[in-house]
C-alpha positions in Angstrom: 15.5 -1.1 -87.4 18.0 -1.4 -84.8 18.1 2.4 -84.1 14.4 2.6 -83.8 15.2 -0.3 -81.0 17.4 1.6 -79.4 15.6 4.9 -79.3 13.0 2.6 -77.8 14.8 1.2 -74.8 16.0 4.6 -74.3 13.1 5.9 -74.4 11.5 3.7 -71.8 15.2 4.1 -69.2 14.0 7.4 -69.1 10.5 7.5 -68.3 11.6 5.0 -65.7 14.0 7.2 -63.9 11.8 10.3 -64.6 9.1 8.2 -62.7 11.5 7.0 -59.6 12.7 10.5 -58.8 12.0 11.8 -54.9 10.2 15.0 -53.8 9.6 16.0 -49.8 6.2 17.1 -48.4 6.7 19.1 -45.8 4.6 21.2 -43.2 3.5 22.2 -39.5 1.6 19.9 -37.0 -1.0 22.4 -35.6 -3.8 22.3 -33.4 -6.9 23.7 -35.7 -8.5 25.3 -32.7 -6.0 27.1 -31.1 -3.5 26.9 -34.0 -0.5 26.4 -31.8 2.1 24.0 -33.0 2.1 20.0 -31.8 5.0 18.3 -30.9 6.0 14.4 -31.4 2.8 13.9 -33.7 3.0 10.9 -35.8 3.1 11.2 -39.5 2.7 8.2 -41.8 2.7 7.9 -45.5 0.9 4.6 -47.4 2.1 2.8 -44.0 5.1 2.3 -44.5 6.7 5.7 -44.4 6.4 7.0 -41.1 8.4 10.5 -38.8 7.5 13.0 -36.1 6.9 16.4 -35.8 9.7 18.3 -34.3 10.4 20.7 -31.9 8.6 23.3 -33.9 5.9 21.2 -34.8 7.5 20.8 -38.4 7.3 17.4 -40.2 9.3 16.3 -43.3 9.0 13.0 -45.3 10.2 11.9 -48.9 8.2 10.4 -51.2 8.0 9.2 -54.8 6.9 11.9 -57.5 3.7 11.7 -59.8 1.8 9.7 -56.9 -1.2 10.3 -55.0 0.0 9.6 -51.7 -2.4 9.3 -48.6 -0.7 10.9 -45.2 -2.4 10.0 -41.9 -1.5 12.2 -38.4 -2.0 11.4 -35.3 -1.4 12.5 -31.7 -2.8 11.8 -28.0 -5.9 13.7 -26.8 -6.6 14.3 -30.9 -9.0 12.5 -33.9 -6.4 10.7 -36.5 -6.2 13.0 -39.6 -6.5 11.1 -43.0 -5.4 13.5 -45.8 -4.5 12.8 -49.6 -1.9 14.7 -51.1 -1.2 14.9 -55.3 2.5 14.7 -55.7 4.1 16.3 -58.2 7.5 16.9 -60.1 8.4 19.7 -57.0 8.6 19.7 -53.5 5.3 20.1 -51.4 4.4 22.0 -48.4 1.1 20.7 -46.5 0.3 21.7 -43.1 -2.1 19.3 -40.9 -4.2 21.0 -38.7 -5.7 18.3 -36.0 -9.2 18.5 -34.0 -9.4 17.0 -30.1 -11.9 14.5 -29.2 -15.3 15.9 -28.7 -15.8 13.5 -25.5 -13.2 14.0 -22.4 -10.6 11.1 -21.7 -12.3 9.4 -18.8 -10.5 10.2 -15.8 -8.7 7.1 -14.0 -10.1 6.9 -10.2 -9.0 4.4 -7.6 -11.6 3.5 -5.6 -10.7 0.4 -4.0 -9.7 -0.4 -0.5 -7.8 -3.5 -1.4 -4.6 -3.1 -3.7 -4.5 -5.6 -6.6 -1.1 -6.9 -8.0 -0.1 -5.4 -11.4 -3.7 -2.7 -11.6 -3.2 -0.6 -8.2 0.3 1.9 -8.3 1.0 1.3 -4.6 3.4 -0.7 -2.8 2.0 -3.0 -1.2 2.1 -6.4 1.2 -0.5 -9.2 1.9 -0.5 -11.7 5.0 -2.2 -14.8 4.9 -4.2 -16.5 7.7 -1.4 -19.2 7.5 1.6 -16.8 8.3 -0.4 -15.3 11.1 -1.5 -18.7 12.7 2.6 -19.7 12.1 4.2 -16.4 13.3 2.0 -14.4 15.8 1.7 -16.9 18.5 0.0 -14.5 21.7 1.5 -11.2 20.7 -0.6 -8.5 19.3 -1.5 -8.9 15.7 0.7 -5.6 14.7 3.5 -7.4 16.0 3.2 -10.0 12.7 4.7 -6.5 10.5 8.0 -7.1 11.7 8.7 -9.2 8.7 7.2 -6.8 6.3 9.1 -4.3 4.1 9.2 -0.7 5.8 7.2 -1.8 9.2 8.5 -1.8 12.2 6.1 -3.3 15.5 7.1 -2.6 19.0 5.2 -4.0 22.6 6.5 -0.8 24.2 6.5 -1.6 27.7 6.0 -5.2 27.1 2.4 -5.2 28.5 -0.1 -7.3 26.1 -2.0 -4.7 24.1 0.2 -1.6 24.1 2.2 -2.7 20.8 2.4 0.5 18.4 3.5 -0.1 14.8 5.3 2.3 12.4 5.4 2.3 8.5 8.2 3.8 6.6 9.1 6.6 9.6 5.6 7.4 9.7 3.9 6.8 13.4 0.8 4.9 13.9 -1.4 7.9 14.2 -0.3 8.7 10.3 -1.4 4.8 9.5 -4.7 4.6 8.7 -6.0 0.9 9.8 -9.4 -0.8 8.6 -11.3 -3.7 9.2 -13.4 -4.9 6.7 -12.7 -1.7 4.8 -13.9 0.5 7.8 -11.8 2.9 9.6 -10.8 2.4 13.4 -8.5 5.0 14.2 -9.2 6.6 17.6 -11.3 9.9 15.7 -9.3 12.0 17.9 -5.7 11.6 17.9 -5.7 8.7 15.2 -4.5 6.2 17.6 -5.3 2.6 17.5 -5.3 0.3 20.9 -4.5 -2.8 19.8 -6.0 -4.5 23.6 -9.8 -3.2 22.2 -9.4 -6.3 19.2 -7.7 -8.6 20.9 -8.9 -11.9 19.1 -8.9 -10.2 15.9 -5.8 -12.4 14.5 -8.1 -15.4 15.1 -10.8 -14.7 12.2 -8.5 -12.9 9.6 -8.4 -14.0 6.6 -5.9 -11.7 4.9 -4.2 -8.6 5.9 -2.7 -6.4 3.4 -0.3 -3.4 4.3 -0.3 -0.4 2.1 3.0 1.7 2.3 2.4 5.3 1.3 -0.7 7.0 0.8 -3.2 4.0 0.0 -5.9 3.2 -2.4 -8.9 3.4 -0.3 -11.7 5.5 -0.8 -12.7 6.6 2.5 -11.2 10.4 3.7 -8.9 9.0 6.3 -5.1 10.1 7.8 -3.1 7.3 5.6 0.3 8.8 5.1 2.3 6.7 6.5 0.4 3.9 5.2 -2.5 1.9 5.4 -3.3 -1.6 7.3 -6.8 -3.4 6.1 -7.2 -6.9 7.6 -10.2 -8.7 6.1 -12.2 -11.2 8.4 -13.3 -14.3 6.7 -16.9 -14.8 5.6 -18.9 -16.3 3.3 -16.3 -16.0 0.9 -14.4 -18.7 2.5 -14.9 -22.4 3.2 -16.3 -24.1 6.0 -14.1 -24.7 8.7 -13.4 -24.4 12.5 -10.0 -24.4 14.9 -9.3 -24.1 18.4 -5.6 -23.5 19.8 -3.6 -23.3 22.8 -0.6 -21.1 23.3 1.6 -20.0 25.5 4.8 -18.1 25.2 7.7 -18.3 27.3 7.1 -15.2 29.4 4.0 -17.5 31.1 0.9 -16.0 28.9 -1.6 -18.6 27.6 -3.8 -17.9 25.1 -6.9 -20.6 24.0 -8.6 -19.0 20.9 -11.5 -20.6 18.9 -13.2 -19.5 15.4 -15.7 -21.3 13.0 -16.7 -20.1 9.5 -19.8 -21.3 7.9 -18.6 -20.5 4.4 -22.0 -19.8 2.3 -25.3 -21.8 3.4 -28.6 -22.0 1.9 -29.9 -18.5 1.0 -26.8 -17.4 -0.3 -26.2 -16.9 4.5 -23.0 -16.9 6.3 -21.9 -17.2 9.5 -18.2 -16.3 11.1 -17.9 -16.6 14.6 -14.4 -16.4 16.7 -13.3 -15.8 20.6 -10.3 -16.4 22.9 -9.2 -16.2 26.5 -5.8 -14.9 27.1 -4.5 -14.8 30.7 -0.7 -14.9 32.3 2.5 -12.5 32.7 3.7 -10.2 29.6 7.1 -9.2 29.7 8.1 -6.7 31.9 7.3 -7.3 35.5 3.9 -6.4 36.9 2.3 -6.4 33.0 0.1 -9.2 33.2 -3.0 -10.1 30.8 -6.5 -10.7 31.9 -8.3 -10.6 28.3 -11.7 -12.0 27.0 -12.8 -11.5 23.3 -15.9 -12.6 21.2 -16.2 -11.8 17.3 -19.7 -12.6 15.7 -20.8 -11.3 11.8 -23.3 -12.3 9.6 -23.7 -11.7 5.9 -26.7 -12.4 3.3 -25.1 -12.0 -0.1 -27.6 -9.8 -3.1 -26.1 -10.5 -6.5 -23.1 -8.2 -6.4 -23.8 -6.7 -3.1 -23.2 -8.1 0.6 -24.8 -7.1 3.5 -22.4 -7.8 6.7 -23.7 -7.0 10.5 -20.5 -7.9 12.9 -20.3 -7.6 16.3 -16.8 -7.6 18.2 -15.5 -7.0 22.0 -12.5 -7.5 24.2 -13.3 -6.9 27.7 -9.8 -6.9 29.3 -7.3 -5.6 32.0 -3.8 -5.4 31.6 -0.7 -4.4 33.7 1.5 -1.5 31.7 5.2 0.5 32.5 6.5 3.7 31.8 8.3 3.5 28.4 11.1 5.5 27.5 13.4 4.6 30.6 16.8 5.8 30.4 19.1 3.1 29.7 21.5 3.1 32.5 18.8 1.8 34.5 18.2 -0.8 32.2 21.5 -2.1 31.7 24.8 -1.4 32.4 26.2 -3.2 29.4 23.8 -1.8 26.8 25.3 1.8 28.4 28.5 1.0 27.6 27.5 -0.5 24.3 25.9 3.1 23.1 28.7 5.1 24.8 26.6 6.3 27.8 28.7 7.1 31.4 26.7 4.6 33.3 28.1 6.0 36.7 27.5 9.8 35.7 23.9 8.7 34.7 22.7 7.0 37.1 24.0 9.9 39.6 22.0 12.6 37.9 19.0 10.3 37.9 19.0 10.2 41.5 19.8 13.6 41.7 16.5 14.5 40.0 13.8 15.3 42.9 11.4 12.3 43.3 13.3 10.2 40.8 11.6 6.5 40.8 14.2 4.8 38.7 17.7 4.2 40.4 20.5 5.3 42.1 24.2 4.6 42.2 23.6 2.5 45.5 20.4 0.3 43.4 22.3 0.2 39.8 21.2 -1.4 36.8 17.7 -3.0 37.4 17.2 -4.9 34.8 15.4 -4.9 31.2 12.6 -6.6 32.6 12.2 -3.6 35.3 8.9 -1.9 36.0 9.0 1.6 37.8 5.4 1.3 38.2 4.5 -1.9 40.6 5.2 -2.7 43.9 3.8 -4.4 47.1 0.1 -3.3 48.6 -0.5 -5.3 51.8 1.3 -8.7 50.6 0.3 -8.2 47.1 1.7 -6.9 43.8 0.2 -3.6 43.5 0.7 -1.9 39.4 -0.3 1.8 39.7 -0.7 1.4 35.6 -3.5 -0.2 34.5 -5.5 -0.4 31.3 
């Protein structure tokens, strides 16, 4: 009796370890059109056994013998293969053959002229009607981007109007700048005059600087970036303002703007102007500047229809930019290594020269080669 026991349990250790023993299926990741071999596909057995195809497209994975086991591959662009695979007392080689999706991935467009945080792969900066009401004060609303990340803004000559702005080394004529989403880049040389929307800054509602090629959808010169500022409409609440500035140069602005928010109708009116008037800061470069801003909008569902108006009737005094800087300064000369005495004399060398001479020296950062006196009055041969 006891040795028909032990036979037993012998019996049964064996078929136990005969049924635990290991086996490898093996094989090649190929494509089943074009047969070529795929690499990094994803092979899983029963779930829990998982590898990848190498880098020739061979797979190997070791499983339990006497099993039907169930493999599933899978790689981008193809249909998941499901496959069921008889294991036996020997090794196994099973190649997979994948098939692509019939339908094409859809193609991932960016279509949008504003950027959105987190969905749009641009860098990117936004400026809220706050900061520019805060910040801006009577300079030109370019002038705000001097606190952004890879802008620089510049008055030039210091006359209201003639401020040019730059985004990561790229000039402004390699900037594309919108309002509203539409383009106003001089269609020529891609120039923008800031003095033709004066009173802009007094009805926008956000403006967003895109550095690098943008996200908008319109065929336009952006490589250096793009500027959008958005107006407010019917989009916002209701709400008016009227300021007075003045800077310290002696230019007074008085600005006002009122926004309906949206009326009966689903109607909106936005309506903004300003009266700027005084001395800029080089000498002769005053400001004489009206502007008016009037839009309405009637909102369909998902659609708006805006009609805007805008002007900025204006004359302003300018200067020659670009002046050497001996005759600016003799201490900014000496600061950038410049002979002050050997440039001012070959400046007054130069036939015609308008700038200085030894005799005159410095004249002064605020110095305008452009302006003088006309029968008792200032007379500035540059005007805009």
């Amino acid at each position: 009796m006891q040795k028909a026991l032990l036979t037993f349990f012998i019996s049964l250790s064996s078929f136990v370890l005969f049924s635990q023993e290991k086996i490898t299926i093996s094989g090649l990741v190929k494509d089943k059109e074009t047969n070529e071999l795929i690499i990094g596909a994803k092979i899983v057995c029963d779930s829990t056994n998982a590898t990848l195809s190498d880098i020739d497209g061979k797979y190997t994975l070791t499983v339990n013998s006497n099993s039907s086991i169930q493999l599933t591959a899978s790689f981008v662009g193809y249909e998941n293969l499901i496959v069921t695979v008889k294991a036996s007392s020997i090794d196994i080689t099973k190649d997979l053959y994948l098939e692509t999706f019939e339908q094409e991935i859809e193609e991932v467009k960016v279509t949008a002229d504003i950027a959105k945080t987190r969905e749009t792969p641009i860098a990117f900066s936004k400026i809220s009607s706050k900061q520019i009401a805060e910040e801006l004060g009577t300079r030109d609303l370019p002038m705000i981007l001097n606190s952004t990340p890879g802008a620089y803004a510049t008055e030039q000559g210091g006359g209201a109007g003639d401020a040019r702005v730059s985004i990561r080394g790229f000039s402004q004529q390699n900037v594309a700048v919108l309002v509203d989403g539409v383009p106003v880049n001089d269609m020529e040389n891609g120039q923008v005059y800031w003095s033709n929307w004066d009173g802009l800054s007094d009805v926008t509602r956000t403006m967003q600087v895109q550095r690098g090629l943008g996200a908008s959808k319109l065929s336009i010169v952006s490589v250096g970036g793009t500027m959008n500022i958005i107006t407010k409409g019917i989009d916002q609440k209701m709400g008016a303002s009227i300021k007075q500035e003045v800077n310290s140069y002696g230019l007074y602005k008085t600005s006002f703007g009122y926004n309906t928010g949206m009326l009966k109708g689903k109607w909106g009116v936005t309506l903004g102007g300003s009266r700027k008037w005084g001395e800029s800061y080089g000498d002769a470069t005053y400001d004489d500047a009206w502007s008016y801003f009037f839009k309405v909008q009637k909102r369909f569902n998902k659609q708006t229809l805006t009609f805007g108006v805008n002007g900025a009737p204006q004359s302003h005094g300018q200067r020659t930019t670009r002046l050497p800087i001996a005759v600016i300064s003799k201490e900014l000369a000496d600061q950038t290594g410049v002979n002050y005495l050997e440039s001012l004399d070959s400046i007054s060398n130069v036939s015609g020269s308008e700038f200085s001479s030894v005799r005159q020296g410095a004249r002064g950062i605020k110095y305008n080669p452009n302006y003088g006196m006309l029968n008792g009055s200032v007379f500035n041969e540059k005007i805009n």
